[in-house]
N, C-alpha and C positions, 0 to 999 in steps of 0.2 A: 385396309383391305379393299375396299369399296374403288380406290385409283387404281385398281389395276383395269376393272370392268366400267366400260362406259355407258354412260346413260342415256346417251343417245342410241344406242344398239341395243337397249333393253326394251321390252316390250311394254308398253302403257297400260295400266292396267287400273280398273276404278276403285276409288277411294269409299268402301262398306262406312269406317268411322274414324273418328279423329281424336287421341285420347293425351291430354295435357298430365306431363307428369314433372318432378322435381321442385324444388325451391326459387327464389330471386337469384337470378343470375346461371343460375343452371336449369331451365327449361329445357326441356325437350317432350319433342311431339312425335306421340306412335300413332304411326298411318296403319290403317289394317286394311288391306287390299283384298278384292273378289279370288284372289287366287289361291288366301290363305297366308301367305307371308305377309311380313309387318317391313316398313320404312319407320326409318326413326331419322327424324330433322330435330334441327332446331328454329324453324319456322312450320306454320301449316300451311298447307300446302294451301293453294286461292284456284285451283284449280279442281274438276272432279277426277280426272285420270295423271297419273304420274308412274314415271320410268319405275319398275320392279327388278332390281340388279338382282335379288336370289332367285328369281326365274330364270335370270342368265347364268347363273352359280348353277342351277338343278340342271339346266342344260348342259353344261358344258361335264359335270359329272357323270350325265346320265350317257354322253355321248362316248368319255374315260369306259366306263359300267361294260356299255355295249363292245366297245373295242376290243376290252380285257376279256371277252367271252367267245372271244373268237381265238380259234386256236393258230399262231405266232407260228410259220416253217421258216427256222433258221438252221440256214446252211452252216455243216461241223468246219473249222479252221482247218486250211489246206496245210499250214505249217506241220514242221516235224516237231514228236514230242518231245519235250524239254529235259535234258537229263541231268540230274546235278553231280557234275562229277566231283565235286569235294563229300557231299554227301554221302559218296558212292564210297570213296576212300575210306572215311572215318566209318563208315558200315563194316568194311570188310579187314580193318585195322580192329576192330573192336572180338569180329568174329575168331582174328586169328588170338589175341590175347586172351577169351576167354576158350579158345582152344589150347594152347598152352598152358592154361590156369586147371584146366581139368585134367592135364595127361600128368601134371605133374603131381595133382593132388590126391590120384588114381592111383602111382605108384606109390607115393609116401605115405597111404591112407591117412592122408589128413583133411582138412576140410578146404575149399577152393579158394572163400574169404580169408585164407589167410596168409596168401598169396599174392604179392604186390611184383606185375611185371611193369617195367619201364625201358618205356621206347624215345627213341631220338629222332629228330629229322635229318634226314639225309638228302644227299641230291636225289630229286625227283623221288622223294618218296619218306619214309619211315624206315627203322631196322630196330631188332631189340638190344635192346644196350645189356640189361644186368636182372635177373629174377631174385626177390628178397622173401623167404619161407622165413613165417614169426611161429617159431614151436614154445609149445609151454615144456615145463620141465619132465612130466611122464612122457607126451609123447615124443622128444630128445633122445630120452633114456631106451623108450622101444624101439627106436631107428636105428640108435647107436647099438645096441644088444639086442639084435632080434632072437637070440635061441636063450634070453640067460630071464627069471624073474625079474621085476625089477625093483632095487635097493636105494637105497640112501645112500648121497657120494658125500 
Protein backbone atom coordinates (compact mmCIF):
# COMPACT_ATOMS: atom_id res chain seq x y z
CA UNK A 1 0.00 0.00 0.00
CA UNK A 2 2.80 2.42 1.02
CA UNK A 3 3.88 2.22 -3.47
CA UNK A 4 1.25 4.04 -4.24
CA UNK A 5 2.29 7.36 -2.03
CA UNK A 6 5.77 8.70 -2.29
CA UNK A 7 8.10 9.57 0.21
CA UNK A 8 9.57 12.02 -1.10
CA UNK A 9 6.03 14.21 -1.14
CA UNK A 10 5.59 13.29 2.33
CA UNK A 11 6.19 15.58 4.86
CA UNK A 12 9.35 15.02 7.37
CA UNK A 13 8.50 14.56 10.29
CA UNK A 14 10.68 13.93 13.78
CA UNK A 15 11.43 10.60 15.10
CA UNK A 16 9.73 10.89 19.37
CA UNK A 17 11.33 6.92 19.61
CA UNK A 18 12.44 4.06 18.00
CA UNK A 19 10.96 0.57 19.26
CA UNK A 20 12.66 -2.86 18.08
CA UNK A 21 10.25 -5.53 17.74
CA UNK A 22 10.20 -9.32 16.31
CA UNK A 23 12.70 -12.33 16.25
CA UNK A 24 16.21 -13.21 14.08
CA UNK A 25 15.28 -12.63 10.83
CA UNK A 26 12.18 -10.79 11.26
CA UNK A 27 12.93 -7.44 12.77
CA UNK A 28 11.22 -4.72 12.48
CA UNK A 29 11.42 -1.22 13.76
CA UNK A 30 8.40 1.24 14.93
CA UNK A 31 9.23 4.77 14.49
CA UNK A 32 6.74 6.82 16.52
CA UNK A 33 6.78 10.22 14.90
CA UNK A 34 5.73 13.96 16.60
CA UNK A 35 2.69 13.77 14.63
CA UNK A 36 1.33 10.77 16.27
CA UNK A 37 1.53 7.96 13.47
CA UNK A 38 4.07 5.29 13.63
CA UNK A 39 6.72 4.04 10.37
CA UNK A 40 7.51 0.57 10.58
CA UNK A 41 11.01 -0.39 8.71
CA UNK A 42 12.95 -2.74 8.75
CA UNK A 43 16.04 -0.64 9.54
CA UNK A 44 16.21 2.45 12.05
CA UNK A 45 16.11 5.08 10.85
CA UNK A 46 20.09 7.13 11.22
CA UNK A 47 18.49 10.02 10.74
CA UNK A 48 16.11 12.41 13.44
CA UNK A 49 13.37 13.34 10.67
CA UNK A 50 11.77 10.86 8.19
CA UNK A 51 9.01 10.96 5.41
CA UNK A 52 5.50 10.31 7.32
CA UNK A 53 3.35 8.50 4.24
CA UNK A 54 -0.04 8.38 6.82
CA UNK A 55 0.18 12.10 6.93
CA UNK A 56 -0.13 11.91 3.26
CA UNK A 57 -2.84 9.10 3.73
CA UNK A 58 -4.84 11.84 6.37
CA UNK A 59 -4.40 14.24 3.83
CA UNK A 60 -5.44 12.96 0.93
CA UNK A 61 -8.72 11.56 2.95
CA UNK A 62 -9.31 14.63 4.70
CA UNK A 63 -9.23 16.38 1.29
CA UNK A 64 -12.00 13.03 -0.29
CA UNK A 65 -14.04 14.31 3.56
CA UNK A 66 -14.10 17.83 2.49
CA UNK A 67 -15.12 17.33 -1.14
CA UNK A 68 -17.95 14.83 -0.30
CA UNK A 69 -19.41 17.72 1.96
CA UNK A 70 -19.96 19.80 -0.51
CA UNK A 71 -23.00 19.47 -2.37
CA UNK A 72 -22.46 17.71 -6.04
CA UNK A 73 -25.07 20.01 -9.06
CA UNK A 74 -25.55 17.31 -11.56
CA UNK A 75 -27.23 18.07 -14.49
CA UNK A 76 -30.70 15.39 -15.02
CA UNK A 77 -29.84 13.38 -18.84
CA UNK A 78 -31.13 15.22 -21.68
CA UNK A 79 -32.09 11.81 -23.22
CA UNK A 80 -35.55 10.47 -23.63
CA UNK A 81 -37.01 7.88 -21.12
CA UNK A 82 -36.35 4.36 -21.89
CA UNK A 83 -39.42 2.32 -22.48
CA UNK A 84 -39.36 -1.41 -22.50
CA UNK A 85 -41.62 -2.39 -25.02
CA UNK A 86 -41.34 -6.18 -24.58
CA UNK A 87 -42.05 -5.39 -21.07
CA UNK A 88 -44.78 -3.33 -21.92
CA UNK A 89 -46.24 -6.38 -24.00
CA UNK A 90 -46.00 -9.08 -21.49
CA UNK A 91 -47.73 -6.40 -19.05
CA UNK A 92 -50.65 -5.95 -20.90
CA UNK A 93 -50.85 -9.82 -22.36
CA UNK A 94 -50.91 -10.75 -18.64
CA UNK A 95 -53.74 -7.97 -17.90
CA UNK A 96 -55.83 -9.19 -20.64
CA UNK A 97 -55.56 -13.18 -19.53
CA UNK A 98 -56.28 -12.38 -16.16
CA UNK A 99 -59.20 -10.45 -17.64
CA UNK A 100 -60.61 -13.31 -19.32
CA UNK A 101 -59.77 -15.53 -16.22
CA UNK A 102 -62.11 -13.50 -14.18
CA UNK A 103 -65.14 -12.89 -16.75
CA UNK A 104 -65.15 -16.47 -17.26
CA UNK A 105 -64.95 -17.47 -13.72
CA UNK A 106 -67.80 -14.68 -12.95
CA UNK A 107 -70.08 -16.47 -14.95
CA UNK A 108 -69.46 -20.07 -14.11
CA UNK A 109 -69.15 -19.12 -10.49
CA UNK A 110 -66.08 -20.92 -10.03
CA UNK A 111 -62.86 -20.01 -8.72
CA UNK A 112 -60.36 -18.09 -11.39
CA UNK A 113 -57.17 -20.67 -10.39
CA UNK A 114 -58.82 -22.98 -12.04
CA UNK A 115 -58.71 -21.51 -15.21
CA UNK A 116 -55.77 -22.23 -17.41
CA UNK A 117 -55.89 -19.68 -20.75
CA UNK A 118 -53.23 -20.31 -23.46
CA UNK A 119 -52.04 -18.06 -25.72
CA UNK A 120 -49.81 -18.42 -29.12
CA UNK A 121 -47.54 -16.15 -30.75
CA UNK A 122 -48.48 -14.68 -33.77
CA UNK A 123 -47.30 -12.27 -36.15
CA UNK A 124 -46.51 -9.20 -34.37
CA UNK A 125 -48.08 -10.09 -31.49
CA UNK A 126 -49.95 -12.98 -29.20
CA UNK A 127 -53.67 -14.25 -29.79
CA UNK A 128 -55.60 -16.74 -27.53
CA UNK A 129 -55.61 -20.15 -28.79
CA UNK A 130 -57.90 -22.36 -26.34
CA UNK A 131 -59.30 -21.69 -22.46
CA UNK A 132 -59.23 -25.14 -20.37
CA UNK A 133 -61.98 -24.96 -17.03
CA UNK A 134 -60.70 -28.06 -14.32
CA UNK A 135 -64.27 -28.54 -12.65
CA UNK A 136 -64.58 -31.10 -9.71
CA UNK A 137 -67.39 -33.20 -9.96
CA UNK A 138 -70.29 -31.11 -7.71
CA UNK A 139 -69.47 -28.12 -9.47
CA UNK A 140 -69.87 -30.11 -13.16
CA UNK A 141 -73.08 -31.32 -11.82
CA UNK A 142 -74.30 -27.49 -10.92
CA UNK A 143 -73.35 -26.13 -14.31
CA UNK A 144 -74.79 -28.94 -16.13
CA UNK A 145 -78.40 -28.76 -13.84
CA UNK A 146 -78.64 -25.41 -12.64
CA UNK A 147 -82.51 -25.82 -11.50
CA UNK A 148 -82.31 -29.78 -10.49
CA UNK A 149 -80.57 -31.04 -6.69
CA UNK A 150 -77.74 -32.52 -7.26
CA UNK A 151 -77.47 -36.52 -7.34
CA UNK A 152 -75.33 -39.26 -7.98
CA UNK A 153 -74.70 -40.26 -11.86
Amino acid sequence: MSSQYSRKSAPQRAVVEIIKTGEWSKVQYIHKLECGHTEIRKRAASTKKIACLECVKAGIAESILTNLSRPAIVDPPIEEAWIDDIAEGVAQTEQDIGMIRAGIASVLSISPETIDVVIEDDEGGVRLSYVMVYLDSDTARRIAFPNQEIFDI
